[in-house]
Backbone as CSV, one residue per row, in Angstrom:
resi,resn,N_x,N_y,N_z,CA_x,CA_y,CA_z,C_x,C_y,C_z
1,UNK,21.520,-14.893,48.297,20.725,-15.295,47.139,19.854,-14.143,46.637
2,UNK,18.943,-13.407,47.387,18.535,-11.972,47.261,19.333,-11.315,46.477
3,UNK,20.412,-10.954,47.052,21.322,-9.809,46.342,21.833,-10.145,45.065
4,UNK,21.860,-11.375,44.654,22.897,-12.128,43.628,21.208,-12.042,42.390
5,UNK,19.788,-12.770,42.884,18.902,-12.280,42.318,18.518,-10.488,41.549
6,UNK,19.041,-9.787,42.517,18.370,-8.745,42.636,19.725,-7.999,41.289
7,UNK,20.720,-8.569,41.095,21.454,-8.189,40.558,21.911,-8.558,39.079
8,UNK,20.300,-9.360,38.810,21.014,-10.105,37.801,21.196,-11.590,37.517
9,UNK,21.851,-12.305,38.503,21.897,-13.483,38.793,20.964,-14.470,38.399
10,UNK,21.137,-15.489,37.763,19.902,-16.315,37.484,20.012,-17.681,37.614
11,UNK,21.606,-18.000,38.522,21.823,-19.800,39.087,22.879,-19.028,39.624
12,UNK,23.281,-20.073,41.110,24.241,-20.141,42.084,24.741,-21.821,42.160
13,UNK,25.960,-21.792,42.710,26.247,-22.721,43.694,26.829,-22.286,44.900
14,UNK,27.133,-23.634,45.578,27.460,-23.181,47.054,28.306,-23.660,47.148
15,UNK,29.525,-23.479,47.904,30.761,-24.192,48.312,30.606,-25.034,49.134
16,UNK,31.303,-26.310,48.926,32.577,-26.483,47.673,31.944,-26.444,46.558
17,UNK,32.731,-26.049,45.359,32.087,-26.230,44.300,32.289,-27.291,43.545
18,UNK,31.448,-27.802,43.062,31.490,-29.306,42.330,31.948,-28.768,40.916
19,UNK,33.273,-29.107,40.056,33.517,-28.984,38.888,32.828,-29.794,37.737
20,UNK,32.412,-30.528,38.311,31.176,-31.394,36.832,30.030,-30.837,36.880
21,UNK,29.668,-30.230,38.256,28.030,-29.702,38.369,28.234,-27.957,37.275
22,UNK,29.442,-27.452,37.909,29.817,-26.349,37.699,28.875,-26.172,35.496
23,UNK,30.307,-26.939,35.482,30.262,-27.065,33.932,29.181,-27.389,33.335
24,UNK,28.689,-28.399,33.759,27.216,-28.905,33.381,26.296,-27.630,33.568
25,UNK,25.946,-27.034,34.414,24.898,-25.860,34.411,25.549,-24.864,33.538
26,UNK,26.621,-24.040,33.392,27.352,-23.419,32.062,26.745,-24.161,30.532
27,UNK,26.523,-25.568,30.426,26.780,-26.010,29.278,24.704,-25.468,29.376
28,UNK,24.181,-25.679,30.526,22.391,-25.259,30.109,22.494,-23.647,29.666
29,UNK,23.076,-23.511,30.587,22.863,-21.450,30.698,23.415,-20.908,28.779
30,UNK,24.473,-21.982,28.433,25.197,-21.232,26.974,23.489,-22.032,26.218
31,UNK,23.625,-22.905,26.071,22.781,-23.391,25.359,20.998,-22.613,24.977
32,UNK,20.726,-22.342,26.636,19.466,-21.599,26.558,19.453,-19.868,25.430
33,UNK,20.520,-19.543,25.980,21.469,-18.161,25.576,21.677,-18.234,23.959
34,UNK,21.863,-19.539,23.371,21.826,-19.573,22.269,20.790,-19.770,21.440
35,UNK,19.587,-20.345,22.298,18.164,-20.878,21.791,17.665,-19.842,21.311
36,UNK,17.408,-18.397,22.470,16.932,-17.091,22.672,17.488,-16.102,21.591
37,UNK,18.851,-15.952,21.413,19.693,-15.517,20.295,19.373,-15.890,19.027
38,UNK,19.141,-17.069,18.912,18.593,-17.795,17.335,17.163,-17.240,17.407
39,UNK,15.995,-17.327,18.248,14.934,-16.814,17.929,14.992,-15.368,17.795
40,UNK,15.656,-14.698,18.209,15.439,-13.522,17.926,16.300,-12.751,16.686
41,UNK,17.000,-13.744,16.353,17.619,-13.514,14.900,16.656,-14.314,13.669
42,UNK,15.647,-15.167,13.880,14.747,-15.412,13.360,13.575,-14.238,13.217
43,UNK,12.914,-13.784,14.144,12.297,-12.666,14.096,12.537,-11.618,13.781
44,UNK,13.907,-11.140,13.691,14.569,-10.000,13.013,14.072,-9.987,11.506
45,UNK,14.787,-11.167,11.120,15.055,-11.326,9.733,13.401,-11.465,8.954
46,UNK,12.650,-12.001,9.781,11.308,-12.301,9.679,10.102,-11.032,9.411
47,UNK,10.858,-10.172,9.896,10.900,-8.348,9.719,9.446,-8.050,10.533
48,UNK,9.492,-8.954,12.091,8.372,-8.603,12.897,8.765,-7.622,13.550
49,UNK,7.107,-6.799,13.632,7.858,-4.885,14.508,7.520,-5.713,16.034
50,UNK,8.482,-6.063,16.621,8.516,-6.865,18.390,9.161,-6.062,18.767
51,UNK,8.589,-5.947,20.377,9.599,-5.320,21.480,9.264,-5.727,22.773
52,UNK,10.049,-6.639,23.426,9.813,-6.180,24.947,9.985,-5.497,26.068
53,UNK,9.000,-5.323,27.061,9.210,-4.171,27.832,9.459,-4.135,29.284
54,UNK,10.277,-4.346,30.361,9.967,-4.543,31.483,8.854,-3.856,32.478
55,UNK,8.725,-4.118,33.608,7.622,-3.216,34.253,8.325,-2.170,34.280
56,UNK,9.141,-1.683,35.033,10.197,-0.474,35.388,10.260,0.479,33.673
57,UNK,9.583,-0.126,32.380,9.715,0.541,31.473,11.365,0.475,30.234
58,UNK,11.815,-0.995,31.081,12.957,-0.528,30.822,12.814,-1.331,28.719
59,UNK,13.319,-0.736,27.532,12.928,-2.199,26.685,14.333,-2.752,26.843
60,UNK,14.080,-4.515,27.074,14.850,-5.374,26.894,15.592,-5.525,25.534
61,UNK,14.345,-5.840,24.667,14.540,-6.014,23.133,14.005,-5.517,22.027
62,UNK,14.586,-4.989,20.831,13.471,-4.614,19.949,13.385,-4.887,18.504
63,UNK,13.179,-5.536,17.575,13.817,-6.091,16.307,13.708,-4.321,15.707
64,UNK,14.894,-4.443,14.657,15.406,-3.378,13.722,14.018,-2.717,13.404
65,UNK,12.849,-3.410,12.580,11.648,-2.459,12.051,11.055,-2.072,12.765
66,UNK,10.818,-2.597,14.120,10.155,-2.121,15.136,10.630,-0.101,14.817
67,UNK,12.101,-0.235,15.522,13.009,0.735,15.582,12.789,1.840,14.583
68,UNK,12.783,1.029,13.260,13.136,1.503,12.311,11.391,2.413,11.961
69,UNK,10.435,1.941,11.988,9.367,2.481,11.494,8.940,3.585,12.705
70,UNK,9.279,3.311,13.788,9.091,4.484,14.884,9.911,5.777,14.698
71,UNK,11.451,5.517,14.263,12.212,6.530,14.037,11.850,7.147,12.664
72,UNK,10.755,6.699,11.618,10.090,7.586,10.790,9.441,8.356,11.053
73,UNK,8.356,7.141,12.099,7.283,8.435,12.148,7.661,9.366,13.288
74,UNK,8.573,9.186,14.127,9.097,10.513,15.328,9.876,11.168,14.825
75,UNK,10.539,10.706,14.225,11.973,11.639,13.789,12.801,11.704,14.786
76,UNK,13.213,10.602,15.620,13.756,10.957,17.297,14.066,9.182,16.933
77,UNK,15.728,8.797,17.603,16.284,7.899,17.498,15.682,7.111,18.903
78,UNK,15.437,8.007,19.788,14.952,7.466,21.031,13.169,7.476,21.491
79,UNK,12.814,7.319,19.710,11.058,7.458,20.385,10.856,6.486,21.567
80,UNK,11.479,4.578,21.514,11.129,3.969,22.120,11.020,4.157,23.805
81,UNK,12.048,5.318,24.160,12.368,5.225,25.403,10.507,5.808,25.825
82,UNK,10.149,7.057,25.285,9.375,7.547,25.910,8.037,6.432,26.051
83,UNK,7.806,6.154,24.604,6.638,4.812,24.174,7.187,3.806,25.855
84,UNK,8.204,3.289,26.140,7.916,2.275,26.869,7.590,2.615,28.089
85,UNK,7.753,3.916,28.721,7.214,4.216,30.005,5.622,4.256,30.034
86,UNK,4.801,4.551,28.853,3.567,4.105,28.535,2.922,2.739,28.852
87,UNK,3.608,1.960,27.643,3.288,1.240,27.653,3.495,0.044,29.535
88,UNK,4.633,0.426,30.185,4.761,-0.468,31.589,3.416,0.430,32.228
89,UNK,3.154,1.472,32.119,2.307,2.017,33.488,0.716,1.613,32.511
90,UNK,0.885,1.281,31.591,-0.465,0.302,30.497,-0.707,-0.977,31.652
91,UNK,0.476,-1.300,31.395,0.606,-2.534,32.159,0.082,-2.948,33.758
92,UNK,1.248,-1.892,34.245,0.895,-1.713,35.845,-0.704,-1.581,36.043
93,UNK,-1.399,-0.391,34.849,-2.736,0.006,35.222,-3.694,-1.380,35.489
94,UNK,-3.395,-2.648,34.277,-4.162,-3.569,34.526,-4.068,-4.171,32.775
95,UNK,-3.794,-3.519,32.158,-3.761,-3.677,30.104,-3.263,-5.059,29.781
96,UNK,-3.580,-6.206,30.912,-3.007,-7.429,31.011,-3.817,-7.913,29.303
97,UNK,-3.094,-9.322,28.721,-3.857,-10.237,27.531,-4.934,-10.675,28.538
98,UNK,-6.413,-10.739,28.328,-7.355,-12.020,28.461,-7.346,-13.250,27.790
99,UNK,-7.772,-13.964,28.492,-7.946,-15.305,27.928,-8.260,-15.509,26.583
100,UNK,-7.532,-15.705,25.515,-7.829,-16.327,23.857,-8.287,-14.298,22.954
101,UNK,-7.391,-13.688,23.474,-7.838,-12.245,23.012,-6.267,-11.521,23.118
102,UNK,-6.151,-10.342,22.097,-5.076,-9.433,21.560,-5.324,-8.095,23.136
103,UNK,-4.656,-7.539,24.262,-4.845,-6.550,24.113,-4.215,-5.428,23.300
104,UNK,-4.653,-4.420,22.890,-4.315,-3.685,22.343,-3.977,-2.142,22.938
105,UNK,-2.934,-1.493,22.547,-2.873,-0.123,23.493,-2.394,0.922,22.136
106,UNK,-3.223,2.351,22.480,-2.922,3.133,20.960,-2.423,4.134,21.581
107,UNK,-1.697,4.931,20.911,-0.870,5.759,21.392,-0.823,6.679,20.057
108,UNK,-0.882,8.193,20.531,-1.225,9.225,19.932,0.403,10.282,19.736
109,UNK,1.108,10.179,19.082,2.383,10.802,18.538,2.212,11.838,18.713
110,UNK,3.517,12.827,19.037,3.325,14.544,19.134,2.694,14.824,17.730
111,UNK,3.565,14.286,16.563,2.728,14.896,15.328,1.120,14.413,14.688
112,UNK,0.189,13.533,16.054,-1.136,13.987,15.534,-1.369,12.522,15.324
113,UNK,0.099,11.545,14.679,-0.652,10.316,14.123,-0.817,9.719,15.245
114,UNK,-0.340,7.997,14.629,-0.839,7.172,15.995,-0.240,5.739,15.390
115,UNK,-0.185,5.038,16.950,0.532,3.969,16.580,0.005,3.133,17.490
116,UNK,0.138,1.545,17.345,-0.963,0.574,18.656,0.152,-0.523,18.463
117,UNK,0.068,-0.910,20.150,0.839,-1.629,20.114,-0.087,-3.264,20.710
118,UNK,0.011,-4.413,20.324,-0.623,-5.422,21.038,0.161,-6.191,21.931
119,UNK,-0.328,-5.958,23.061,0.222,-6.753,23.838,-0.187,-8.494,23.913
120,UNK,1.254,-8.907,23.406,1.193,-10.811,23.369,1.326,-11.503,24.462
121,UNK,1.399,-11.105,25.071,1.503,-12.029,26.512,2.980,-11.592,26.926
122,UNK,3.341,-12.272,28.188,4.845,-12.583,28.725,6.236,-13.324,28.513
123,UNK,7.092,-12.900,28.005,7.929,-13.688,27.953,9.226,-13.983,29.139
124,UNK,9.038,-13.517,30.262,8.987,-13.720,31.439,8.817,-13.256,32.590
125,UNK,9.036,-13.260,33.905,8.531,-12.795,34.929,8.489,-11.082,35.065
126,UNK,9.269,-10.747,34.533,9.542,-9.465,34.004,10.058,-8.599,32.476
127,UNK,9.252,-9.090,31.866,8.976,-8.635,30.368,8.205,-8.734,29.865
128,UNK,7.581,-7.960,29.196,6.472,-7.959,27.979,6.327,-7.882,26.834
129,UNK,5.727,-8.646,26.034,6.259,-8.845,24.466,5.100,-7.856,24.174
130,UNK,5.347,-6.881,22.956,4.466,-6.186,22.181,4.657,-6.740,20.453
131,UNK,3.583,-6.505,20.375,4.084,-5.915,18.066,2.834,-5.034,17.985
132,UNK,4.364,-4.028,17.227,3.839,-2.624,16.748,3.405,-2.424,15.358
133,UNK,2.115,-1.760,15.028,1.027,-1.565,14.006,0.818,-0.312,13.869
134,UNK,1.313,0.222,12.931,0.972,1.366,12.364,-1.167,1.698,12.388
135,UNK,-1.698,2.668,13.120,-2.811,3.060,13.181,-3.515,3.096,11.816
136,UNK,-5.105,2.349,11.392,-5.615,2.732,10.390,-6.524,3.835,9.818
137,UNK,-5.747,4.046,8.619,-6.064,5.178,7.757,-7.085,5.277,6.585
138,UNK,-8.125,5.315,6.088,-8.726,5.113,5.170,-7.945,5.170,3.618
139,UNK,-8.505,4.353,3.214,-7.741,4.357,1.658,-6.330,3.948,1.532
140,UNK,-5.463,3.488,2.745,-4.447,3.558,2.915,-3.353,2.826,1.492
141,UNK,-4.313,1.507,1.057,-3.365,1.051,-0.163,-3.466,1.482,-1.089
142,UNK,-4.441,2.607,-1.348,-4.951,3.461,-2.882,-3.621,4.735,-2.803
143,UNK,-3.202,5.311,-1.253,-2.359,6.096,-1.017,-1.047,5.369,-1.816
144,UNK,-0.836,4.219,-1.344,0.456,3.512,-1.577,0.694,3.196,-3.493
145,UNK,-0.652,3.008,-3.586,-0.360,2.207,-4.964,-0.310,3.479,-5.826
146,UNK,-1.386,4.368,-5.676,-1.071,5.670,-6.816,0.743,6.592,-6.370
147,UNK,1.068,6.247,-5.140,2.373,7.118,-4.976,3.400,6.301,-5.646
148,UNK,3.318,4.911,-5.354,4.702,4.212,-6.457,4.290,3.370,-7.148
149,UNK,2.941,4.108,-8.026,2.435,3.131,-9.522,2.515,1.669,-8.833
150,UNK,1.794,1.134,-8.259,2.013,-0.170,-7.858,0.484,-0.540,-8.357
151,UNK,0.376,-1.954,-8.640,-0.854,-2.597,-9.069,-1.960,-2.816,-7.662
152,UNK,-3.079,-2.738,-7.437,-3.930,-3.089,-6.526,-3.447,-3.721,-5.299
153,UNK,-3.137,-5.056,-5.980,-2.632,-6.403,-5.326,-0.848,-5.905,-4.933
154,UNK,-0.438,-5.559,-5.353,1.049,-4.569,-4.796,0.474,-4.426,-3.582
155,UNK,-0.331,-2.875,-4.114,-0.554,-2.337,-2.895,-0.795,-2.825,-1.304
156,UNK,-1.780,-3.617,-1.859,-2.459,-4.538,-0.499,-1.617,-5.462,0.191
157,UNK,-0.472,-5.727,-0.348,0.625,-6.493,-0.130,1.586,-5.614,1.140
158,UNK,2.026,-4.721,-0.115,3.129,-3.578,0.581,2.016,-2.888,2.294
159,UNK,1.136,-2.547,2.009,0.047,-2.112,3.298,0.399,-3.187,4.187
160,UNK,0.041,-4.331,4.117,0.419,-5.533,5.209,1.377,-5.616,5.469
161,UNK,2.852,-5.604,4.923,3.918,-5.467,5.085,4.114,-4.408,6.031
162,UNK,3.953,-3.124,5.523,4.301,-2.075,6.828,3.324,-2.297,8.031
163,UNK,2.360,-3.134,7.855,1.814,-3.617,9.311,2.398,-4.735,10.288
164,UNK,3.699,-5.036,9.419,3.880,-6.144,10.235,3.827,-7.696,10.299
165,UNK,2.955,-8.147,9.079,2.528,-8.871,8.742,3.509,-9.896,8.063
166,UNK,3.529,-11.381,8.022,4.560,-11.607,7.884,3.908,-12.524,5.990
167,UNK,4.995,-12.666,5.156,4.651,-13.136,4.055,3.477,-14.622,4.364
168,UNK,3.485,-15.227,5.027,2.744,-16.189,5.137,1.432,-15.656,5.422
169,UNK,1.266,-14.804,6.837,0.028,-14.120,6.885,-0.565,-13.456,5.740
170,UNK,0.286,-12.690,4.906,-0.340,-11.968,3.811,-0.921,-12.650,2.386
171,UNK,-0.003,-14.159,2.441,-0.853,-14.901,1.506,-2.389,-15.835,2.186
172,UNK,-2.266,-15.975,2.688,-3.910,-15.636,3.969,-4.740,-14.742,3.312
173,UNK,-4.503,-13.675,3.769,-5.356,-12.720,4.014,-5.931,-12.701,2.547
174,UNK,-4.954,-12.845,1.388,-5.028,-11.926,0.135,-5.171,-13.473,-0.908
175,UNK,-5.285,-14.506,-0.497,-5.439,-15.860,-1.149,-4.541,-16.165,-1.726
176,UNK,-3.071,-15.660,-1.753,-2.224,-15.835,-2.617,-0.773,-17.410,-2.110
177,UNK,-0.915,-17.615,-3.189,0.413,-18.971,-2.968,1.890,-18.074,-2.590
178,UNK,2.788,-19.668,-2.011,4.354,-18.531,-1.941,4.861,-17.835,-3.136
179,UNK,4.423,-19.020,-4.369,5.461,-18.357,-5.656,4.946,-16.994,-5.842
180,UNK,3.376,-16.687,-5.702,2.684,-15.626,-6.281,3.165,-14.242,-5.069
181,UNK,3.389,-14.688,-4.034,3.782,-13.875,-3.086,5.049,-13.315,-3.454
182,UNK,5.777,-14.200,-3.744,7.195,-13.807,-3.633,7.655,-12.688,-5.079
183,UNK,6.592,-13.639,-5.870,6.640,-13.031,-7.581,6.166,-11.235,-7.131
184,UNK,5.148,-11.113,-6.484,5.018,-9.730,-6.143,5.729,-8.849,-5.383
185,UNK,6.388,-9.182,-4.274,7.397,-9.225,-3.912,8.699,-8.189,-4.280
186,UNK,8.922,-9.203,-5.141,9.964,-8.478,-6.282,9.544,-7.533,-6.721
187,UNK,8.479,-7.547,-7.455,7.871,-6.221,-8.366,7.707,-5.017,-7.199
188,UNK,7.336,-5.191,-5.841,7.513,-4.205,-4.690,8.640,-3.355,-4.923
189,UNK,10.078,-4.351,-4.082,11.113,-4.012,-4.338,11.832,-2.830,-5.394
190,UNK,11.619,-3.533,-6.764,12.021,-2.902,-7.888,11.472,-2.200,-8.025
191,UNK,9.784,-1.589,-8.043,9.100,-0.509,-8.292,9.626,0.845,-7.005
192,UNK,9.804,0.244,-5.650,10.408,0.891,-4.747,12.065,1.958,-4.916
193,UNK,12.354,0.986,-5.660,13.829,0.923,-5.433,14.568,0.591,-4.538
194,UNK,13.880,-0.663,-3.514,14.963,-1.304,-2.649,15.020,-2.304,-2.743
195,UNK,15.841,-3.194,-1.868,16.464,-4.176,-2.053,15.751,-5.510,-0.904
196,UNK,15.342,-4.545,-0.059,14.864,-5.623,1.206,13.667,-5.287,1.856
197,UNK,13.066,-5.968,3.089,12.002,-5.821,3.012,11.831,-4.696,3.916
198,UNK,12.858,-4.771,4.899,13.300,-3.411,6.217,12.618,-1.949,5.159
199,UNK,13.451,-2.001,4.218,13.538,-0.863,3.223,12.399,-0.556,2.636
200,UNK,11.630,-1.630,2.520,10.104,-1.070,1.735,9.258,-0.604,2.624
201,UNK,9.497,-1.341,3.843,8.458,-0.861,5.220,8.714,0.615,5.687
202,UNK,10.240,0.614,5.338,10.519,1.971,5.626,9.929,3.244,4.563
203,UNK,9.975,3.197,3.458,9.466,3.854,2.107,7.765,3.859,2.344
204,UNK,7.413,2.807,2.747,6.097,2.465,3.119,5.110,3.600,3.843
205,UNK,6.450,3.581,5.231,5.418,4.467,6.154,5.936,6.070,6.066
206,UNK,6.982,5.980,5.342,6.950,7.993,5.100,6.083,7.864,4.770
207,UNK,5.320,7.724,3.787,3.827,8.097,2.745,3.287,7.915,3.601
208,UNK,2.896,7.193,4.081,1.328,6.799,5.532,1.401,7.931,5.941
209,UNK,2.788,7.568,6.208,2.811,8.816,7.975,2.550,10.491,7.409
210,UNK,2.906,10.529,6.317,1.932,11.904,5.740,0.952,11.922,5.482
211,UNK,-0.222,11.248,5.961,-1.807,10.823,5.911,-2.430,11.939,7.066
């Protein structure tokens, strides 16, 4: 049981094997497998920067913008590898969540900027969920809005966006309804010249990341 654990393994039986028990635990294991798969194709699409990390450093998972806004500001397809040996020995040190509180861990890039990651708690015995936040910059949506003529309220939009922020949070923050969200939205897009939201976050943080 050790070795079958230690390898991976996450249910046994024992001989004889029961063919109804068999199947029946297959039908939990596909099912769970599919629960996990759907959420994390929800969060993809949802365009949260998530990653988890094992202790050993290893990452399990990481949605596309996560990926995608790190490989801007490094210029290195493999920033994550180095970021997660950080972030586990964060961990190991003690960088645990407290009770009803974000921790937070910042991390200083060869080229000078910086990036923080919050640690959300566990998503199991051995993984750690993060979301990654671009470090703040003064003036940062005045940067955004005078570089692609965007209106105020653009700006402050597109800024939350490359933070991570998801359209619901940003009509929060900024008092705005869905239609009015979405109506801006568009005008992002088209003033950008892209098509999606991956793409604006990406357009987003070249400019930052030259701050």
């Amino acid at each position: 049981m050790w070795f079958m654990r230690e390898s991976g393994g996450i249910d046994y039986l024992t001989k004889p094997i029961n063919t109804d028990e068999l199947q029946a635990r297959i039908r939990v294991h596909l099912a769970n497998a599919r629960s996990v798969q759907n959420a994390r194709i929800a969060l993809d699409a949802a365009g949260r920067h998530l990653l988890t990390v094992s202790p050993t450093s290893e990452v399990h998972w990481s949605t596309p913008q996560a990926q995608q806004v790190l490989k801007v500001m490094t210029g290195r397809d493999d920033a994550l590898v180095d970021l997660s040996r950080k972030l586990a020995d964060w961990i190991a040190a003690g960088g645990k969540v407290p009770v009803g509180q974000t921790a937070t861990m910042t991390i200083e890039l060869a080229n000078g900027t910086a990036v923080q990651f919050h640690h959300l708690g566990s998503t199991g015995a051995e993984e750690y969920l993060f979301r990654l936040t671009t470090a703040d910059h003064p003036n940062q949506d005045e940067i955004l809005r005078e570089h692609f003529a965007l209106t105020g309220r653009e700006a402050k939009m597109l800024l939350w966006i490359a933070k991570g922020k998801t359209n619901r949070d940003i009509g929060k923050i900024l008092g705005l309804s869905p239609r009015t969200g979405n109506k801006h939205l568009e005008q992002i897009y088209a003033k950008l010249g892209v098509e999606n939201r991956t793409s604006a976050v990406v357009r987003a943080v070249h400019v930052l990341h030259e701050l």
